[in-house]
C-alpha positions in Angstrom: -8.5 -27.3 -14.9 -12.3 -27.8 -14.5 -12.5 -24.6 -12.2 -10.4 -22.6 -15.0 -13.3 -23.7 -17.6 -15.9 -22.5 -15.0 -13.8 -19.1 -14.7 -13.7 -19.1 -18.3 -17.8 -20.0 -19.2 -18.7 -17.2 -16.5 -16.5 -14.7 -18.2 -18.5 -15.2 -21.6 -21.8 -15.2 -19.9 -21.0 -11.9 -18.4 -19.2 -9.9 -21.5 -21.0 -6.3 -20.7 -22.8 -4.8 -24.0 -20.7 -2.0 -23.9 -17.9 -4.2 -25.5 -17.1 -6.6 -29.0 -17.3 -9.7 -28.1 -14.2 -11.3 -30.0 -14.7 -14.4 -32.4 -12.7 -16.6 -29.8 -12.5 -15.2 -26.4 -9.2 -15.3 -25.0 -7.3 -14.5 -21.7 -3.6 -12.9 -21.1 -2.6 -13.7 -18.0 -1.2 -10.6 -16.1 1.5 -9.7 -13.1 -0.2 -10.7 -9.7 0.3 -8.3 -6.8 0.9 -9.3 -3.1 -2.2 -10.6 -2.5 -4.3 -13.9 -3.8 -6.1 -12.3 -6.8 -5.0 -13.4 -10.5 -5.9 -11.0 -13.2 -6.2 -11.4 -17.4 -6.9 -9.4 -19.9 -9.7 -10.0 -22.3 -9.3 -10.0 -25.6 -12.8 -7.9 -26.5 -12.8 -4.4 -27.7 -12.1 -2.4 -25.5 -10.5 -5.2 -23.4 -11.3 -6.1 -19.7 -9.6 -7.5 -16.6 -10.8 -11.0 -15.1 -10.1 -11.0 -11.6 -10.2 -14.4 -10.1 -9.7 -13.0 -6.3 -10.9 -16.2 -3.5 -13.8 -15.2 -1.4 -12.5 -16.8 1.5 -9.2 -14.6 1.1 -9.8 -11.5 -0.5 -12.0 -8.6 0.4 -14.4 -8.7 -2.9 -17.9 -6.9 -1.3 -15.3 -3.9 0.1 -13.8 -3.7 -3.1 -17.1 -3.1 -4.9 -18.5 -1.2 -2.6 -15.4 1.2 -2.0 -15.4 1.7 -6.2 -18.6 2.5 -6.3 -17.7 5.0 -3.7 -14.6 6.3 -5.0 -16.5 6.9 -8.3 -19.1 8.8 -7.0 -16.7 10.9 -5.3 -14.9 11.7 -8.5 -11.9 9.9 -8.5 -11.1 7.5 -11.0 -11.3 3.8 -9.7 -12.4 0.7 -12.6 -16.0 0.1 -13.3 -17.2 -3.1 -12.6 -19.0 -5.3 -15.2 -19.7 -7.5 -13.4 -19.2 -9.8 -10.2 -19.9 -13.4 -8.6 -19.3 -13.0 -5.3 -19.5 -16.8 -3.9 -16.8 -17.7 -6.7 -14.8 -14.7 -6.1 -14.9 -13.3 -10.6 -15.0 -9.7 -11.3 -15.3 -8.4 -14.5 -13.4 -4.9 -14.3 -12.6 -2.0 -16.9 -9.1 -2.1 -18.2 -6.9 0.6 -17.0 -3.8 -0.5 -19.2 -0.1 -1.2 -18.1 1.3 2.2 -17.4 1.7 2.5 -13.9 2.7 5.5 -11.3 5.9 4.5 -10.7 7.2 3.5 -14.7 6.2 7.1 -15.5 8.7 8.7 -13.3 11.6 9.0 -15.5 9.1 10.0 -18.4 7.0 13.1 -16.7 8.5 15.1 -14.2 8.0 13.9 -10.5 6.7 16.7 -9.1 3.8 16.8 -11.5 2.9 13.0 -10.9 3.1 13.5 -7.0 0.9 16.8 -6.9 -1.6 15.0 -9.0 -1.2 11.9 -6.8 -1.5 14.2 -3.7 -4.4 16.3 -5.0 -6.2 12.8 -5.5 -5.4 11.6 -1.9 -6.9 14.9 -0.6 -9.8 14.1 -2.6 -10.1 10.9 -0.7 -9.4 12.3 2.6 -12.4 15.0 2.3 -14.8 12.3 1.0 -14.5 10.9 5.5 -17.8 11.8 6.6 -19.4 10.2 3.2 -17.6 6.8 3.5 -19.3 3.5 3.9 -18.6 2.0 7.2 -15.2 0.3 7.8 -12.8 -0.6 9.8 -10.5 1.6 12.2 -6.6 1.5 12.0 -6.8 1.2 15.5 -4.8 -0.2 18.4 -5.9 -3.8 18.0 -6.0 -3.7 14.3 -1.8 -1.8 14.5 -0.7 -4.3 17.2 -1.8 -7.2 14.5 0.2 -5.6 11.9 3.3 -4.8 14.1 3.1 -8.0 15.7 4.5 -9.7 12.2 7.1 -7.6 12.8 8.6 -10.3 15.2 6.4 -13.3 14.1 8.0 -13.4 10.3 10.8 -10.9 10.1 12.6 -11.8 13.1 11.4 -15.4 14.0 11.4 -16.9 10.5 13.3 -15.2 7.9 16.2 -14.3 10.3 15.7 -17.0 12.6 16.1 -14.7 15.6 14.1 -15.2 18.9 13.7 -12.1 21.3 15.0 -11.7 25.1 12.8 -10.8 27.6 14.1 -7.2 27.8 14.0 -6.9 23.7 10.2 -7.8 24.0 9.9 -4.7 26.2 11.9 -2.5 23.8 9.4 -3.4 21.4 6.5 -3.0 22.8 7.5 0.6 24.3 8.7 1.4 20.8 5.2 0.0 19.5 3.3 1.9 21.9 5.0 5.6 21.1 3.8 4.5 17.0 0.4 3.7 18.1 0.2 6.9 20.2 1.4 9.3 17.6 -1.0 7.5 14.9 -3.7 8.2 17.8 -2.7 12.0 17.5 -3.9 12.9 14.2 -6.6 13.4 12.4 -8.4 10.5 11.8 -9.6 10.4 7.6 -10.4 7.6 5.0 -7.2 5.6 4.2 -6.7 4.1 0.9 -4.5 2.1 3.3 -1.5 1.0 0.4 -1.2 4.4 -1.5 1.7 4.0 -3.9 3.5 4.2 -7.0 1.9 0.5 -8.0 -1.5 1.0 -7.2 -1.8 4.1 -9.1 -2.0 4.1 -12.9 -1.3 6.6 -15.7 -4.3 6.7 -18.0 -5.2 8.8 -21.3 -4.8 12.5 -21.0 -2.7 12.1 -18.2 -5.5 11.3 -15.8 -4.6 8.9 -12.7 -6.6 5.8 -11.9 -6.6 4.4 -8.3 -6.9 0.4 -8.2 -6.1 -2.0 -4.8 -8.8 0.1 -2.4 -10.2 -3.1 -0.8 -8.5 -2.7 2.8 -9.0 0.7 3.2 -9.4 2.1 7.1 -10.4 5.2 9.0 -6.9 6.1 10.0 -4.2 8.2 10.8 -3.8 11.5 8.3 -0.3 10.9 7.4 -0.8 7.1 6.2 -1.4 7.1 2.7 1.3 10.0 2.3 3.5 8.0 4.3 3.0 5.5 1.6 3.5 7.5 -1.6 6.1 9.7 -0.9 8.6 7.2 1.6 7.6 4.7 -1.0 8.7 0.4 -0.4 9.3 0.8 -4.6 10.8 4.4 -5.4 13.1 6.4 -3.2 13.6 10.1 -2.8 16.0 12.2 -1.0 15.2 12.7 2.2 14.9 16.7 2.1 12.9 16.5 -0.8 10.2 14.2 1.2 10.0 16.1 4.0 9.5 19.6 1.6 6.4 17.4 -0.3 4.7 17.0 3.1 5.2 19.7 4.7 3.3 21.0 1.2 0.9 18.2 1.6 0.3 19.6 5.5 -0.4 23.1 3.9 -3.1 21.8 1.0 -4.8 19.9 3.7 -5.5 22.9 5.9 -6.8 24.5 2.7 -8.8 21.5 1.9 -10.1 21.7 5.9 -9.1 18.1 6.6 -6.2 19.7 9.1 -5.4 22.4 11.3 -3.6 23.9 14.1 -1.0 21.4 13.7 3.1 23.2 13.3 5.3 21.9 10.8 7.4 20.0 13.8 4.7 18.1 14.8 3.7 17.3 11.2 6.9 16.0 10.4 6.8 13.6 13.4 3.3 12.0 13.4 4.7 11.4 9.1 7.8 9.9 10.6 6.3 7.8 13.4 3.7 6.6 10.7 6.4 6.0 8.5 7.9 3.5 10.7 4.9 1.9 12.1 4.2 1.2 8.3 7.7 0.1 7.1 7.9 -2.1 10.8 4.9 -3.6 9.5 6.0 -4.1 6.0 9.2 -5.5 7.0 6.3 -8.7 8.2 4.6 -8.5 5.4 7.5 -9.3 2.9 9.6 -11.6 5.0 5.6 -14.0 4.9 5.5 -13.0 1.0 8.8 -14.5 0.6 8.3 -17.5 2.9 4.5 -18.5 2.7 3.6 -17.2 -0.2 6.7 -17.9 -2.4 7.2 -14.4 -3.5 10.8 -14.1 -3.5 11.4 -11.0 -5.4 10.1 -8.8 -2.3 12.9 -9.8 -0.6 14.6 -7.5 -2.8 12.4 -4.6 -1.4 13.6 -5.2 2.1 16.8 -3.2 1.8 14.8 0.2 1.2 12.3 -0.9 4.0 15.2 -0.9 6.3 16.6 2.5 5.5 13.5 4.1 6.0 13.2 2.6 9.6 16.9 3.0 10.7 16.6 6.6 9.1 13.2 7.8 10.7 14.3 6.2 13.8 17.7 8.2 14.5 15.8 11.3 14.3 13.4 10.8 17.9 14.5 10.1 21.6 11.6 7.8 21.8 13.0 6.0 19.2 16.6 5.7 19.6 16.6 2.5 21.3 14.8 0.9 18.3 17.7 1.9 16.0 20.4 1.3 18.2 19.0 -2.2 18.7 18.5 -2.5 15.3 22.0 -1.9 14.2 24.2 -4.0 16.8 21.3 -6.8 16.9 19.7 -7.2 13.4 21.6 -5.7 10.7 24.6 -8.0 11.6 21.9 -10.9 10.4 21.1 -9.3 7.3 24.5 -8.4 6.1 24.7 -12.5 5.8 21.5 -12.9 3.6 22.4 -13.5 0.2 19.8 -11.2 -1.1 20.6 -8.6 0.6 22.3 -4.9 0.7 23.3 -2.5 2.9 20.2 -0.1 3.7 22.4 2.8 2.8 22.9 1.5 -0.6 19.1 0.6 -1.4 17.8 2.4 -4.5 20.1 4.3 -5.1 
């Protein structure tokens, strides 16, 4: 309670002058997302988010610093009022409730995704400008994979790898981190998707949740938005969306001398290396963290990576093993359905 009032006191100290400071300042708490952060809305006019995001958790000075950037660039990411970094408040401009992915059955798709994709270009050209950070690199893709095993397998289906599985892994692992390797290596928003964009007035898209963003692999973020852990499309018409992205990128000069075959595989490889990782990510959601309702995402996860994976020889073993070993275990979680099923 006594840190709530100390939330609250800052809050009122910090009120911008660009705002009406209400009679009684109040706060509506909002949704969280995956990560520590709790957000409200402040009742001035226009209102504000209060971000209460933990220092020792959360990523505050890269998420300042990276809006700054992001603005400067021209995309639209919230202005920050103000901050307090040791107790982890941010005052932040209110981008309202309408995200990417409620708008979907409102505006036609293939507007949202062009304007989503002609943004992620916009990031993607602003590389050689960025402020230093880190590299979606071996290390930092073994970490991510590695929860793979440590929370999928090991906790949430109680399953312990052989000897031989361990090696199946890791040579799977290694053709990911290879491909990823491959590419082009560009700024990553790093989780570019239908919930961290936003619909503002005049149709104009907002970017939030840029606080782990990488120097990565080309086909991350598109990975992201278009083979979505939220929304699915068909198949065909993902592949036809990237194979356009892969032609406004050589435009844009961020990619070249690259055929649409090899495209299509270094998206797929990243695809799985993403969803592998993701598949960690909400098994320790559900189980640390107490976030139950991402177990309900799991199903789509799983489609993508049994789908991506029947398509490669160096990947074949993964699904094979997949199917006879793992999917038998999920079939028995109450939560769950059959990957061919998901979102449909």
């Amino acid at each position: 309670m006594q840190d709530q009032q100390v939330f609250f006191n800052w809050i009122g100290r910090s009120l911008p002058v660009c705002v009406t400071e209400p009679s009684s300042l109040q706060l509506e708490a909002l949704a969280g997302d995956a990560g520590f952060r709790r957000y409200f809305r402040v009742n001035t006019l226009p209102s504000l988010i209060a971000v209460d995001s933990p220092p020792e958790k959360e990523k505050n000075p890269e998420y300042v610093r990276l809006s700054l950037f992001l603005q400067v660039e021209g995309l639209i990411a919230p202005k920050i009022h103000a901050v307090n970094y040791s107790q982890g408040y941010m005052l932040l401009e209110d981008f309202g409730s309408t995200l990417f992915g409620h708008q979907l059955k409102v505006i036609d798709p293939a507007v949202l995704y062009h304007q989503a994709e002609t943004e992620l270009i916009r990031i993607q050209c602003a590389t050689r400008r960025a402020p230093v950070i880190p590299r979606h690199d071996d290390n930092k893709m073994s970490e991510e994979l590695a929860l793979f095993e440590q929370w999928f397998l090991n906790k949430l289906l109680d399953y312990k790898l052989s000897a031989d599985e361990k090696c199946l892994l890791d040579d799977f692992f290694n053709h990911l981190m290879s491909s990823a390797k491959q590419q082009p290596q560009v700024l990553m928003h790093a989780d570019y998707h239908s919930r961290n964009l936003m619909i503002l007035d005049a149709d104009k898209l907002g970017v939030i949740d840029f606080q782990d963003a990488m120097l990565g692999a080309i086909t991350y973020d598109l990975v992201s938005l278009l083979k979505d852990c939220y929304v699915r499309w068909p198949s065909n018409w993902v592949r036809q969306r990237a194979l356009r992205y892969k032609q406004r990128a050589e435009e844009a000069g961020v990619l070249s001398n690259v055929d649409d075959k090899q495209f299509l595989q270094w998206f797929d490889f990243m695809g799985l290396q993403r969803h592998v990782k993701v598949l960690g990510i909400f098994s320790r959601l559900a189980l640390r963290d107490n976030k139950d309702t991402y177990l309900n995402d799991i199903p789509l996860v799983v489609h993508y990576c049994l789908e991506a994976s029947a398509q490669y020889p160096q990947t074949a073993q993964f699904n094979q093993w997949f199917k006879e070993k793992i999917a038998p275990l999920l079939a028995q979680q109450p939560w769950y359905s059959d990957y061919s099923d998901a979102a449909q």
